[in-house]
N, C-alpha and C positions, 0 to 999 in steps of 0.2 A: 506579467506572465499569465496565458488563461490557466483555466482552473484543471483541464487535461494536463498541459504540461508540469507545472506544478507536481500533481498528484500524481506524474510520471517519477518526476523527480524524486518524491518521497520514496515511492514503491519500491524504485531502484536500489534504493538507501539500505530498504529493512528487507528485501524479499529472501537473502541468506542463500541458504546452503538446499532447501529442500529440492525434489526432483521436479521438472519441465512440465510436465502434464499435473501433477499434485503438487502444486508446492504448498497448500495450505490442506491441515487435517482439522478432523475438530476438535486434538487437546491443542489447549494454547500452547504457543510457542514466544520464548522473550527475543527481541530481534533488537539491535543495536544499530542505530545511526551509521550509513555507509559514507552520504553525504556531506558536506554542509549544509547545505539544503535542508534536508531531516536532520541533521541537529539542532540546527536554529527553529525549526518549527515545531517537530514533536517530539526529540529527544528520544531515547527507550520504549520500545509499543511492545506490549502482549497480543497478540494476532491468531485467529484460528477463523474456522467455516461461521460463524454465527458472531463475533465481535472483534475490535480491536481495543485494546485500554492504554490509553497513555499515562504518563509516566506525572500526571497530575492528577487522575484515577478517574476522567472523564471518559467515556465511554461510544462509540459508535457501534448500530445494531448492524449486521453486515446478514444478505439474503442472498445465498446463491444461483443465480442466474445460468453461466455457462461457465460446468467445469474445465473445458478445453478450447476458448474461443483462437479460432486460428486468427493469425495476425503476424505484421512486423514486429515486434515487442522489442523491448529494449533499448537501451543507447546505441546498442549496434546493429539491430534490427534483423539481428538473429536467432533470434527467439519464437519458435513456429507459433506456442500456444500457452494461453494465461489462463487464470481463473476470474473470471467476470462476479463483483457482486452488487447487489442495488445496495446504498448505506442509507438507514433509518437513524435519524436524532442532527443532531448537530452540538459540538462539542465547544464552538465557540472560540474563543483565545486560548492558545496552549500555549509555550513556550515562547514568553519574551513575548508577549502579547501576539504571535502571530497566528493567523488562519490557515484553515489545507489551503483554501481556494481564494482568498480573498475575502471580499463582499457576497458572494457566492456561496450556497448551499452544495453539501459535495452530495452527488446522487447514483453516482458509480463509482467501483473502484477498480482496476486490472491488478492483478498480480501474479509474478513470475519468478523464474529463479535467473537473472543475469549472468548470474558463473558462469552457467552451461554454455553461455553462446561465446565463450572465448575472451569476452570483454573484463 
């Protein structure tokens, strides 16, 4: 799977309940597994504007980019607009040894609130 779809997959999993245009602020928020997909890979993330922390207490540095990138977004691809941010570090094997990305360094991340778009 590439390292987009993948870290689609995750996002989907943990991006919850916030609003379309904000879905991430910058107190953490704790986001639970929607997936399989993110359950098998990072289980439980704390997530806000500057990091995310998994649930092995490894840490990704996250840079906001574009608060509102328009786009298809989602599984249903109704979703106007995410949050773009560049991720600094690499967290390495999380859960049951697996990767965001593979072999692969993650250097972006989207996030969104999937609810909204009906899905």
């Amino acid at each position: 799977m590439n390292r987009w779809a993948l870290m689609t997959c995750i996002l989907m999993g943990i991006s919850g309940n916030p609003a379309v245009s904000q879905p991430l602020e910058e107190e953490p928020r704790a986001f639970n597994p929607y997936s399989e997909t993110a359950l098998a890979i990072t289980g439980p993330v704390i997530l806000s504007t500057s990091r995310m922390v998994f649930e092995t207490g490894q840490v990704l540095d996250l840079d906001l980019v574009d608060q509102a990138a328009s786009g298809d977004w989602g599984a249903s691809g109704n979703v106007p607009a995410a949050q773009v941010f560049r991720v600094s570090g690499d967290v390495g094997p999380l859960r049951q040894q697996n990767t965001l990305c593979g072999d692969q360094p993650v250097t972006y991340m989207a996030v969104w609130d999937e609810e909204s778009s009906g899905s």
